[in-house]
C-alpha positions as CSV (number, residue, x, y, z in Angstrom):
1,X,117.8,-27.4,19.2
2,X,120.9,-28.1,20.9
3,X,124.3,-28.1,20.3
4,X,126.0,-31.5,19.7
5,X,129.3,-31.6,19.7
6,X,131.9,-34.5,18.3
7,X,135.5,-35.4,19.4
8,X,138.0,-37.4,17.4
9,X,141.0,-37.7,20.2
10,X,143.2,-39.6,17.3
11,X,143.6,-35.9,16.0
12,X,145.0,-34.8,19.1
13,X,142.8,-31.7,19.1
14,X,139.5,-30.7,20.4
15,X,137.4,-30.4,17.1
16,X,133.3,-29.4,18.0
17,X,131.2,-29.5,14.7
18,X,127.9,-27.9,14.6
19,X,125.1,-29.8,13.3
20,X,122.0,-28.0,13.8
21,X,121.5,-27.7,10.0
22,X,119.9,-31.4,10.3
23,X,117.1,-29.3,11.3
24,X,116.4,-27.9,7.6
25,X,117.0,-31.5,6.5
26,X,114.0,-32.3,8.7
27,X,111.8,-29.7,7.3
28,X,112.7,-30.4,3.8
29,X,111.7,-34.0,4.5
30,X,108.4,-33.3,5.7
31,X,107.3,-31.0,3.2
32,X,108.4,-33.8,0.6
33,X,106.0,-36.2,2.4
34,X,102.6,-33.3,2.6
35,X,103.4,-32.7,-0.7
36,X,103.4,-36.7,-1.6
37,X,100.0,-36.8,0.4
38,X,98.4,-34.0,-1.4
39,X,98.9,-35.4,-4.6
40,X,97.6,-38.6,-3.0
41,X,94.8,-37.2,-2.0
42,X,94.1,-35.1,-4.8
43,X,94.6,-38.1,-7.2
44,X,92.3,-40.2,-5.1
45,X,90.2,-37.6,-5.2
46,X,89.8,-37.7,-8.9
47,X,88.4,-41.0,-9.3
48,X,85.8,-40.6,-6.5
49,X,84.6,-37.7,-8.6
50,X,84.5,-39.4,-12.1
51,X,82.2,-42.3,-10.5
52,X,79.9,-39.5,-9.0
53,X,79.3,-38.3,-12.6
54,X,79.1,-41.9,-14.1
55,X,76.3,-42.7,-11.3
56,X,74.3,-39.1,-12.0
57,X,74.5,-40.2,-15.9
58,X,73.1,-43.5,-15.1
59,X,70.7,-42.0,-13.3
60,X,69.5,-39.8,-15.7
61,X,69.4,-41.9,-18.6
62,X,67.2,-44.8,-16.4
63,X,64.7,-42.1,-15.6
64,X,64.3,-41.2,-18.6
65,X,63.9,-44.0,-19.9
66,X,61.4,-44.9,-17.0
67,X,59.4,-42.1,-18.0
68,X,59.3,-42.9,-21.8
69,X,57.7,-46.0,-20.7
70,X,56.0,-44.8,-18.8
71,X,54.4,-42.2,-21.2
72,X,54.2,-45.6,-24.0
73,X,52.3,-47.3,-21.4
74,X,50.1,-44.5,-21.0
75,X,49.3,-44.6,-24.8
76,X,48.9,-48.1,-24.9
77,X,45.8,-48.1,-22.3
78,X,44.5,-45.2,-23.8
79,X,43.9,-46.7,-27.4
80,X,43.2,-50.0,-25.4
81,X,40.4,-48.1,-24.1
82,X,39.4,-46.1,-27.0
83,X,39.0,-49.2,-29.3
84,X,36.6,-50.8,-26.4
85,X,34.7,-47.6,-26.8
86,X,34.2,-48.5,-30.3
87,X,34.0,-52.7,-30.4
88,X,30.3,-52.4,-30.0
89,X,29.9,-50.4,-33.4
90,X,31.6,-53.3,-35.1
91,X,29.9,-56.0,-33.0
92,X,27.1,-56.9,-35.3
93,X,25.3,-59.7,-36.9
94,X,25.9,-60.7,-40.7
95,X,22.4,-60.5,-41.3
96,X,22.1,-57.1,-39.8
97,X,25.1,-56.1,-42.1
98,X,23.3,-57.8,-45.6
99,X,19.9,-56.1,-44.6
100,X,21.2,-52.7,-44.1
101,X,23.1,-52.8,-47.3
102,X,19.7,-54.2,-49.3
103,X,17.9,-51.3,-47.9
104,X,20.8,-48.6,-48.5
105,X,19.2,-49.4,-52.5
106,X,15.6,-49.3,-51.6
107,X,14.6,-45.4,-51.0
108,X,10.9,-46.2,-49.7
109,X,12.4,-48.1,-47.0
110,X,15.3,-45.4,-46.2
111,X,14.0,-44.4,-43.0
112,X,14.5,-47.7,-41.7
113,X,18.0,-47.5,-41.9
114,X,18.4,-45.3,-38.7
115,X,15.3,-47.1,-36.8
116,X,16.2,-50.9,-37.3
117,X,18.5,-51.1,-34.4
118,X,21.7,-48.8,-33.6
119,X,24.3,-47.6,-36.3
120,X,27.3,-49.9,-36.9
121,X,30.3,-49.0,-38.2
122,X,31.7,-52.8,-39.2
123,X,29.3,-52.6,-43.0
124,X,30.5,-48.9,-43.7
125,X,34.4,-49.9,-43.1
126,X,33.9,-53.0,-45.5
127,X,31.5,-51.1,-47.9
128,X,35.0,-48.7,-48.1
129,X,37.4,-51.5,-47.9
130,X,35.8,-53.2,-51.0
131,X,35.3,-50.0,-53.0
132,X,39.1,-49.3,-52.4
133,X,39.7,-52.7,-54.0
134,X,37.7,-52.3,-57.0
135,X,39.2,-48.6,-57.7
136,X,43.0,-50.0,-57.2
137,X,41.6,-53.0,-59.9
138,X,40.6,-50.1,-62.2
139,X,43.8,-48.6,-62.0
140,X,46.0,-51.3,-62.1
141,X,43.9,-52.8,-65.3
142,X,44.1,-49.2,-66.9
143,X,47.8,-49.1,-66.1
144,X,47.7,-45.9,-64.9
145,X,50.8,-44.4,-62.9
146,X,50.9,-41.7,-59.7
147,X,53.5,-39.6,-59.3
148,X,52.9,-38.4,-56.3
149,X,51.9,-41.5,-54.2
150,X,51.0,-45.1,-54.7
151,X,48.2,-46.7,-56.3
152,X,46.9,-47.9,-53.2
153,X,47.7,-44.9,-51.0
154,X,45.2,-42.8,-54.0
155,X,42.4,-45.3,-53.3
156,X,42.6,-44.9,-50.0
157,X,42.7,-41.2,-49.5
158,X,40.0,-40.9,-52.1
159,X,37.2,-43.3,-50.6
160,X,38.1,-42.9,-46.8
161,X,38.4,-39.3,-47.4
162,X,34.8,-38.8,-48.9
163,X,33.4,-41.6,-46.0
164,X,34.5,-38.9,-43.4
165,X,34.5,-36.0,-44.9
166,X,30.7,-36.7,-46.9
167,X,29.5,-37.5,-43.1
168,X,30.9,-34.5,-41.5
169,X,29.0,-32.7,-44.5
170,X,25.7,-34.7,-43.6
171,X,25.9,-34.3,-39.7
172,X,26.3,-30.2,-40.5
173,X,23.2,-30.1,-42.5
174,X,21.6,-32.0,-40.2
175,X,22.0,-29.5,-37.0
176,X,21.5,-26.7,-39.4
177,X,17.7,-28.3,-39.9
178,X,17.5,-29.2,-36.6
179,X,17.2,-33.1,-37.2
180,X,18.7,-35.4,-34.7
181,X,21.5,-36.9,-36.3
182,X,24.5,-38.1,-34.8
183,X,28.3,-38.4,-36.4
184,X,27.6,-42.4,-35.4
185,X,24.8,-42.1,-37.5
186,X,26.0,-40.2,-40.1
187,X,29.0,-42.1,-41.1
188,X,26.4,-45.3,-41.2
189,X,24.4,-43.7,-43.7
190,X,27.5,-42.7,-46.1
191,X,29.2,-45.5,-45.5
192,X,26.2,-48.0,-46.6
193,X,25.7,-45.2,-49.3
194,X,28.7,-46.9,-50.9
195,X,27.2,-49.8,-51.4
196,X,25.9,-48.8,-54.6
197,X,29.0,-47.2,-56.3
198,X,31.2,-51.1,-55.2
199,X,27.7,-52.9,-57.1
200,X,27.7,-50.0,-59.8
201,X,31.7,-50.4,-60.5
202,X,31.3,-53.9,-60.5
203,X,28.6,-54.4,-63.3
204,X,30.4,-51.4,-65.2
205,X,34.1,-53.1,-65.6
206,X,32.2,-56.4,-66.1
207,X,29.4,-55.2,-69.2
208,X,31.9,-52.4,-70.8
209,X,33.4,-55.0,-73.4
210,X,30.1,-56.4,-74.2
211,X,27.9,-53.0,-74.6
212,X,29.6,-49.3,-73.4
213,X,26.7,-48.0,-72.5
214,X,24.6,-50.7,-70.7
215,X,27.5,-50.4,-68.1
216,X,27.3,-47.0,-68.0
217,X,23.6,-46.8,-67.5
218,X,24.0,-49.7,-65.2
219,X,26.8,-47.3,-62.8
220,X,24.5,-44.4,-62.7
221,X,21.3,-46.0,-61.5
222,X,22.8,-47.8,-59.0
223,X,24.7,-45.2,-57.4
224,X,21.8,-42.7,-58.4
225,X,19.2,-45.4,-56.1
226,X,21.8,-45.0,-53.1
227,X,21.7,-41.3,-53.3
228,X,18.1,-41.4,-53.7
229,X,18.4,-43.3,-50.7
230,X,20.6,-41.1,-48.6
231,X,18.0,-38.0,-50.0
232,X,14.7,-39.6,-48.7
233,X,16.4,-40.1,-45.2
234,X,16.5,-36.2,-45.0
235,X,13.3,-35.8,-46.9
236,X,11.1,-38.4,-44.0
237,X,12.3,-36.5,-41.1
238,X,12.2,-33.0,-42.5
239,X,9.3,-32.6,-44.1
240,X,6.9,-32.7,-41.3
241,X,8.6,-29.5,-40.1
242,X,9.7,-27.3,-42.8
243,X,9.4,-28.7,-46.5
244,X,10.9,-26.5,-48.5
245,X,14.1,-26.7,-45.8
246,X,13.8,-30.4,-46.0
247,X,13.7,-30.5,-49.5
248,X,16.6,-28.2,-50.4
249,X,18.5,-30.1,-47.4
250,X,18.1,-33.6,-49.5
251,X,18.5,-32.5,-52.6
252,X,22.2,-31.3,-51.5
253,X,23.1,-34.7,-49.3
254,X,21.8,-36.7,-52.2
255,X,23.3,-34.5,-55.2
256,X,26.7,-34.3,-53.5
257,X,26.7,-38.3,-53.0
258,X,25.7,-38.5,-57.1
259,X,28.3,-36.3,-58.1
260,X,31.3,-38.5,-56.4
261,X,29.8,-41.4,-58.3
262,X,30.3,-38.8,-61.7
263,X,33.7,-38.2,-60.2
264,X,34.4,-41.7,-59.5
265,X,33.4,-42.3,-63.1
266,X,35.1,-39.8,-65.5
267,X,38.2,-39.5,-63.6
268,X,38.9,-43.7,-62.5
269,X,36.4,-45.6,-64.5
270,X,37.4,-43.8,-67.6
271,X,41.1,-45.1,-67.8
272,X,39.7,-48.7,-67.5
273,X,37.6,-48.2,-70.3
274,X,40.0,-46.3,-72.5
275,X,42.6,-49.4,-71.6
276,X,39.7,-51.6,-72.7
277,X,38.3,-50.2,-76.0
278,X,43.0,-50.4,-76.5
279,X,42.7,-54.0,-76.8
């Protein structure tokens, strides 16, 4: 830069001062404002990046949330579907119901339950439903206790547990004989079969104060005429092909039926009529 140069004439001397060191004054100044800028910058910089992460986050958490409903919406028409798969099964008359359950006691006329019309599903769930019922009324009259579950949940594991597992056993020994039985069909038949153990309960718990063992004879034919029943099903359609198969075939679908009515009895009906024969 050049040379500047100041005279006072009052002191009655030439006097020259040098100020070129305003130049480092100058530089100093403008690396005080870049450095004010930087940390401008840097602080507006900051922010941008903290609402960069706040929109990512919102992002993240609306799509998955998008795709949790989207999955639940998913499951909803799925079981929408699946239950109008089954509403025809439980789409049937009263009368159709009453008949089936007349002729689940009738053994000469067992065949007819798989020929008069197709297997519903609506008489087997309340055949289960009512036996459930009677069981927890047993219980609760016996005041027995469960430790490891409720009087209710026991009921209902026991009697939906035989329905499905006694017509998986059915439609087994079916396609082991060959006969054309479906698992539609099957849990029908065992559920219907029920019908005699709710009647068999019934007159047991009602006739046990008056005479022990009118009730108990009572219980055992009526369940033993439903798995005479469920026998003579397997019997009609087996026997023209091999008898001694058919046979040995009913005698197990029809003995395994009896022996959850024995069950039924000496292990639930026995409390109520120990709490009975109490008072």
């Amino acid at each position: 830069m050049k040379e500047e140069a100041w005279f006072d004439g009052s002191a009655g001397g030439d006097v020259a001062i040098d100020i070129d060191g305003n130049s480092g004054l100058h530089e100093r100044g403008s690396g005080a404002r870049g450095a004010r800028a930087s940390s401008s910058s840097t602080s507006s910089a900051q922010p941008n990046a903290f609402e960069g992460l706040q929109d990512k986050i919102v992002y993240e958490v609306a799509g998955r949330m998008f795709q949790q409903a989207q999955t639940q919406a998913g499951g909803y028409m799925n079981l929408y579907a699946n239950l109008e798969l089954i509403k025809p099964y439980f789409d049937v008359e009263l009368s159709t119901v009453l008949r089936r359950i007349k002729l689940s006691f009738v053994p000469r006329q067992s065949s007819e339950l798989l020929t008069s019309g197709a297997p519903d599903l609506y008489g087997p769930t309340m055949l289960v439903f009512t036996l459930v019922a009677i069981l927890l009324l047993g219980m609760k009259l016996s005041h027995k206790t469960v430790e490891e579950g409720t009087l209710m949940g026991s009921a209902f594991g026991l009697c939906f547990s035989y329905w499905v597992m006694g017509s998986l056993g059915m439609r087994f020994a079916a396609y082991l004989c060959g006969m054309p039985l479906s698992l539609l069909e099957a849990l029908s038949l065992s559920g219907y079969g029920l019908g005699g153990y709710c009647l068999g309960l019934v007159v047991h718990y009602l006739l046990h104060p008056i005479s022990p063992v009118l009730s108990t004879v009572a219980l055992l034919v009526a369940g033993g005429m439903s798995a005479a029943t469920l026998a003579c099903v397997f019997w009609a359609d087996l026997r023209q092909r091999n008898q001694s198969k058919a046979a040995i075939t009913a005698g197990c679908v029809g003995a395994i039926h009896f022996l959850f009515l024995l069950y039924i009895r000496f292990f639930y009906a026995s409390l109520y009529d120990a709490a009975a024969a109490a008072f």
